[in-house]
N, C-alpha and C positions, 0 to 999 in steps of 0.2 A: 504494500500500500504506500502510495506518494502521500507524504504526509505534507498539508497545507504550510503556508508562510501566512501567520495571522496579523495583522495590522489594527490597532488600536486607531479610531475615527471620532473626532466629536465636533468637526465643520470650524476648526482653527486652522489658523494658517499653518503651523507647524504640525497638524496632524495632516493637513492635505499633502505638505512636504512630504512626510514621509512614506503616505499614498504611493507619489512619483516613486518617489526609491524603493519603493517595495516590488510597484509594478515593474521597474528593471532588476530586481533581486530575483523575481519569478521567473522571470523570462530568460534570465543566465541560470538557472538551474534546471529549469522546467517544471516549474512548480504552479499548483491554482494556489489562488489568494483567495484569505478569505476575511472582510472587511465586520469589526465587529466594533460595535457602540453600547456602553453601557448606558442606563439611567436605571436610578433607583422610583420613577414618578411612575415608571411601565409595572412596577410591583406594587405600588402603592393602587395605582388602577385597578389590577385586577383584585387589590383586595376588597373595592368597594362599589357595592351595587349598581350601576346604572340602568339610568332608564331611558336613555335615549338611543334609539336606533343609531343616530349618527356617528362617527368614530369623534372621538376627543382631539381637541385640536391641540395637543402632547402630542398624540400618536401618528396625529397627518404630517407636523413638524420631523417628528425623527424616521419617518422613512422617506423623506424629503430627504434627509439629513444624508442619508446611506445611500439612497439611491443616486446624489449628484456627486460622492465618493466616487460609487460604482460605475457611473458615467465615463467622472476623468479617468478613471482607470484603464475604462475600454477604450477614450480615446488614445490615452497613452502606446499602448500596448494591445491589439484586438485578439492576439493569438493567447494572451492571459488569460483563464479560464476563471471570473469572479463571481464570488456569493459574499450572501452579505448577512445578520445576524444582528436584532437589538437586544440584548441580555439585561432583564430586571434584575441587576445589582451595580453594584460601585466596579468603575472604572478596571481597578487595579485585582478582583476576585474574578472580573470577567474574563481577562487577560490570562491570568494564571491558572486558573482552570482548562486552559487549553493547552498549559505548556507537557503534557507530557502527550501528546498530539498533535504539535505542533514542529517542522522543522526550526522554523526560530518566533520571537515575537519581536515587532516592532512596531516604537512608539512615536511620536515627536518628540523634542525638547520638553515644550509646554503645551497644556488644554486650552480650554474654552476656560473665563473665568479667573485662570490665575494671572497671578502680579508679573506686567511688563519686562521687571525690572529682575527676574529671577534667571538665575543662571540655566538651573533644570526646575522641570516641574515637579510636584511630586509623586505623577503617578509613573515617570521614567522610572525614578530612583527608586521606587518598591518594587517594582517589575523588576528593573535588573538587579537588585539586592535580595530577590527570593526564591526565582524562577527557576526552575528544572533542567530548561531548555535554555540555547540561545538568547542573547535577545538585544535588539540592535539601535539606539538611542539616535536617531537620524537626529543631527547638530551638523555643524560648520558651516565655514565660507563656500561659496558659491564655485569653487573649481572642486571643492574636497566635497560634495553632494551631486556636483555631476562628472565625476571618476574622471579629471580630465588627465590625474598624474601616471594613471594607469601605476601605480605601484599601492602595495600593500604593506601593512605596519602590524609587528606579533611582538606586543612585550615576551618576553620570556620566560616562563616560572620554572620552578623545579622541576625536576625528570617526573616525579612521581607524584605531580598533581597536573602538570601544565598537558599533557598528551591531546587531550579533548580541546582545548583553543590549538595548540599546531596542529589538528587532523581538522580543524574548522578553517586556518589558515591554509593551509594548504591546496583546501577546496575553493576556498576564494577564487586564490591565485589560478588555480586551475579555470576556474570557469573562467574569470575575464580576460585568461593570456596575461595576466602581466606580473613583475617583478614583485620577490616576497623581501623586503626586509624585517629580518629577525636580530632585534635588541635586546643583550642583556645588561644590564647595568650593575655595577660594582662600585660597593664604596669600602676603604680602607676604615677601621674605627678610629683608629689612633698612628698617624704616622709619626715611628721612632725617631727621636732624634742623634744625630751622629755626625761626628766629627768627617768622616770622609763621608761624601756626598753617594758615594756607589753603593755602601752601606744604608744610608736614609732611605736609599728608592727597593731593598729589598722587600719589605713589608708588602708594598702596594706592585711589586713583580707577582709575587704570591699570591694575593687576589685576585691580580689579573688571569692568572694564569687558569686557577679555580674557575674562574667564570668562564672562561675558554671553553674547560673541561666540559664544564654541567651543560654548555651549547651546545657540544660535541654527543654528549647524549642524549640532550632532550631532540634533537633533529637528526639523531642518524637514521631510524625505522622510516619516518618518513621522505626523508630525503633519498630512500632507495625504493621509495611505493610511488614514487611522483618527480623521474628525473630528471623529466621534461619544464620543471619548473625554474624559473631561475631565481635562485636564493643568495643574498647577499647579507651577510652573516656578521653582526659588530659586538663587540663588547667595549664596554663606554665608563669610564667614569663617573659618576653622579648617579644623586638621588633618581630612582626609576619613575615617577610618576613626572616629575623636572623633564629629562632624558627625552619620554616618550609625547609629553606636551607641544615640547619644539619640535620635534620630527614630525607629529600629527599635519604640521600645516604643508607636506612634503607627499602625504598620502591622501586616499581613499576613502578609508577604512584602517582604523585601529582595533589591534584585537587584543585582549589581556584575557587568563583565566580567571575563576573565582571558585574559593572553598565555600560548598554547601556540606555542612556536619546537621546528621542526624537529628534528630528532636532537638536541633535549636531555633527557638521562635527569633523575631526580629529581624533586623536587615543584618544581611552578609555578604558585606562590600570592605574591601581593604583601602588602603588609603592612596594607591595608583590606580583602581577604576572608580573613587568615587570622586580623585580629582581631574581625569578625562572627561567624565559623564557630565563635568562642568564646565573643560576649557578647553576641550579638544578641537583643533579646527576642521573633521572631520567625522563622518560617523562612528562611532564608537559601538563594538561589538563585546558582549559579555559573555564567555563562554563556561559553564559551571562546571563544576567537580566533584563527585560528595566521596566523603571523607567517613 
């Protein structure tokens, strides 16, 4: 079964954004869409009587709402296969209830309703702070939302959490043809001090080196599943969330993992995807891991 790319809708400019990019995320993978809008007023409805034949003018509004989604969609894109869905609940349970059915979810930045002034909204950063699946925060400048750099961006995590974002990156890169870079970043804690300067830069050889290593693992499996890709491979100095901010306005798509552990409630976002999911000049992809 082709599992759908679901899209969060609520007739904001940044949800119709994301519309656009979802309908070409579809169509690089071959995938239907399927356009979902929560309200909690569609619950409230059916819980109370009416007496009028006519539909409620809630109701004519939100399939107005979805059907001129589902419009641009097809004009986008005609070979996209779109459906569309109003779900009586909050934004962020209609969302996630699809994520273990869903190839990825994606959001806008911001809804309907929230403050101009917000970095992200806050039904991105619950979605990508809980979700099972994928899920892709459509943000940035105007070249980094229409792929014009043709190159892709994979913070890099550990060997043995990070697998699921490089088998997400990889596919990226695959479907649009173009270049993968792969960041890991290294920071020294304490550089020693020492009299001869060749001694001083030992400590921070040693990390580098480390970090070398753990690239070398975390990418050899798939760099032998996908040879055709062309990977260009750094390990960097600085704090990673820093590192991968400035490179973000260079790409596409940024991609970082994320640890989901077991029966833990609340958001679980480290502190280099929850500061992309804010400044990145590109879409920012979340790819989970549980632990």
């Amino acid at each position: 079964m082709t599992l759908p790319l679901v899209t969060g809708v609520d007739g904001s400019e940044e949800s119709l954004m994301a519309v656009d990019w979802a309908v070409d995320e579809a169509a690089r993978h071959g995938l239907p869409l399927r356009l979902v809008h929560a309200s909690r007023w569609e619950r409230y409805e059916r819980a109370v009587p009416s007496h009028s034949l006519n539909r409620p003018s809630e109701r004519v509004f939100l399939e107005n709402l979805v059907a001129t989604a589902a419009e641009r969609a097809g004009r986008r894109n005609p070979e996209v296969k779109v459906t569309t869905e109003i779900v009586p609940d909050d934004a962020v349970d209609a969302l996630l209830r699809d994520d273990d059915n869903a190839f990825a979810l994606v959001t806008g930045a911001r809804g309907r309703g929230e403050l101009t002034g917000l970095l992200l909204g806050s039904v991105g950063l619950a979605v990508a702070a809980r979700a099972r699946c994928p899920v892709i925060v459509v943000r940035g400048d105007k070249a980094g939302l229409a792929g014009s750099h043709e190159r892709i961006l994979l913070g890099a995590g550990e060997p043995a959490t990070g697998e699921e974002a490089v088998r997400f990156a990889f596919g990226e890169a695959e479907a649009r043809g173009c270049a993968l870079d792969v960041v890991r970043a290294w920071r020294c804690p304490a550089r020693e001090s020492a009299d001869d300067p060749a001694l001083a830069d030992e400590p921070s050889r040693g990390h580098e080196e480390r970090a070398s290593e753990l690239l070398d693992a975390l990418l050899r499996d798939a760099m032998a599943d996908h040879p055709w890709v062309r990977v260009q491979r750094v390990v960097v100095e600085g704090p990673a969330h820093g590192v991968l901010v400035r490179r973000s306005a260079a790409a596409d798509l940024v991609i970082v993992g994320a640890r989901r552990r077991h029966g833990r409630l609340g958001l679980q976002l480290g502190r280099v995807s929850h500061t992309l999911l804010h400044h990145a000049d590109c879409p920012v992809a979340v790819v989970p891991h549980t632990v």
